[in-house]
C-alpha positions as CSV (number, residue, x, y, z in Angstrom):
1,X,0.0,0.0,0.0
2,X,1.4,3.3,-1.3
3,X,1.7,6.2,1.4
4,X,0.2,9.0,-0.2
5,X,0.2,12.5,1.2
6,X,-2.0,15.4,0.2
7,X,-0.8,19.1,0.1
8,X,-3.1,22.2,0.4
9,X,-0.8,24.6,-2.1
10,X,-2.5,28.5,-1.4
11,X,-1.1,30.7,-4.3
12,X,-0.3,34.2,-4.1
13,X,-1.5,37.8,-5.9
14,X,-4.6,40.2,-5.0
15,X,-7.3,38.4,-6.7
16,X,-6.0,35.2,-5.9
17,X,-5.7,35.7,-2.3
18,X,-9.4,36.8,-2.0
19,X,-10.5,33.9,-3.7
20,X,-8.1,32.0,-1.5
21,X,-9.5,33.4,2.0
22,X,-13.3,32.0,0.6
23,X,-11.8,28.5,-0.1
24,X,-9.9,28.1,3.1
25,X,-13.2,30.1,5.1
26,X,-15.4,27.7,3.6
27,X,-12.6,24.8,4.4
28,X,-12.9,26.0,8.4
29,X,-16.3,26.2,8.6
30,X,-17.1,23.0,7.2
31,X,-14.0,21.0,9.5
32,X,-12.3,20.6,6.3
33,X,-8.7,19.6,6.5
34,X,-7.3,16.6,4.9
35,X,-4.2,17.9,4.5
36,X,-0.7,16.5,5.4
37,X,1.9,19.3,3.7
38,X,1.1,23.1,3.5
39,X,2.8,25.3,1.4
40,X,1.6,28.8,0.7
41,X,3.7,31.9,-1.9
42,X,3.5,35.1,-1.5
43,X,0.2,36.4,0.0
44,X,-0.7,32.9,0.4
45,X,1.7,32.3,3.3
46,X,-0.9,34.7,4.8
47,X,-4.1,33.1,4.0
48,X,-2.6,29.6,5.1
49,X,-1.4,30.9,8.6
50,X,-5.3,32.3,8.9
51,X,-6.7,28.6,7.8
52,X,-4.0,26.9,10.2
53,X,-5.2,28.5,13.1
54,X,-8.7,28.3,12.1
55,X,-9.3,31.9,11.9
56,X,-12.5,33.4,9.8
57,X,-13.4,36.7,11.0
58,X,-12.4,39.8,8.5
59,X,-9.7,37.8,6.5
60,X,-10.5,40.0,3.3
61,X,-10.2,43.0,6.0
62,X,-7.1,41.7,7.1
63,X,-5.9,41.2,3.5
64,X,-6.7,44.4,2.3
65,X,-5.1,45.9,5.0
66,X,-2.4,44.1,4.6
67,X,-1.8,45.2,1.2
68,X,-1.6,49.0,1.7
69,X,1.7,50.5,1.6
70,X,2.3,51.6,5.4
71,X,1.2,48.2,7.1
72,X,4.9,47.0,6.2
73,X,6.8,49.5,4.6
74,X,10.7,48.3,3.7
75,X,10.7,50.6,0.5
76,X,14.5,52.3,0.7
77,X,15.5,50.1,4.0
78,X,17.0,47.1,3.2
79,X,19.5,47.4,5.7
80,X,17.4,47.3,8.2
81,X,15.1,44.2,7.0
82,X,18.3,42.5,6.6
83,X,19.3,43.6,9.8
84,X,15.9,42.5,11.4
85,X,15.6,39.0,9.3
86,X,19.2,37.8,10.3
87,X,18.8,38.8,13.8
88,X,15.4,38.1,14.6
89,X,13.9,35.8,12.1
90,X,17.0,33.2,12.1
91,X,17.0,30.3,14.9
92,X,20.8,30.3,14.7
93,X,21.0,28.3,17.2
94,X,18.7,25.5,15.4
95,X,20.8,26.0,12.7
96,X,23.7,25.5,13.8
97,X,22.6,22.0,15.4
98,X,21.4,20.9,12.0
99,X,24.8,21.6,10.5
């Protein structure tokens, strides 16, 4: 007997991701998940975190809110996201075990 697994793949873009947030509403609401991998690009890393932790209220709210400009504004300051993803987004300690 073959071990199959079943992914739940939530693409990114503005139109997409509103479609995206009914699917994975509709999913939580109805108990819906099957799934053994979840993998989510771009704006789709958003909707999955909502449907992982079984969140429904506002997402298109949330969504278009997150799209405007000064929710997360690194335009012109790349050294500090770099500065803030190597020293606050890295485990380095987890990887640095996995070496």
């Amino acid at each position: 007997m073959e071990n199959k697994k079943t992914a739940l793949i939530v693409e990114g873009g503005g139109q997409r991701g509103v479609f995206s947030f009914g699917i994975t509403d509709t999913f939580i609401k109805r108990d819906y998940d099957p799934f053994d991998i979840y993998i989510g690009v771009s704006n789709g890393v958003a909707v999955l975190c909502w449907y992982l932790i079984r969140e429904t209220d506002n997402n298109l709210e949330k969504m278009l809110y997150a799209a405007r400009g000064d929710y997360l504004d690194y335009k012109n300051k790349r050294p500090v996201y770099l500065e803030n993803f190597f020293d606050k987004l890295i485990n380095w300690e987890f990887v640095e075990s996995n070496l």
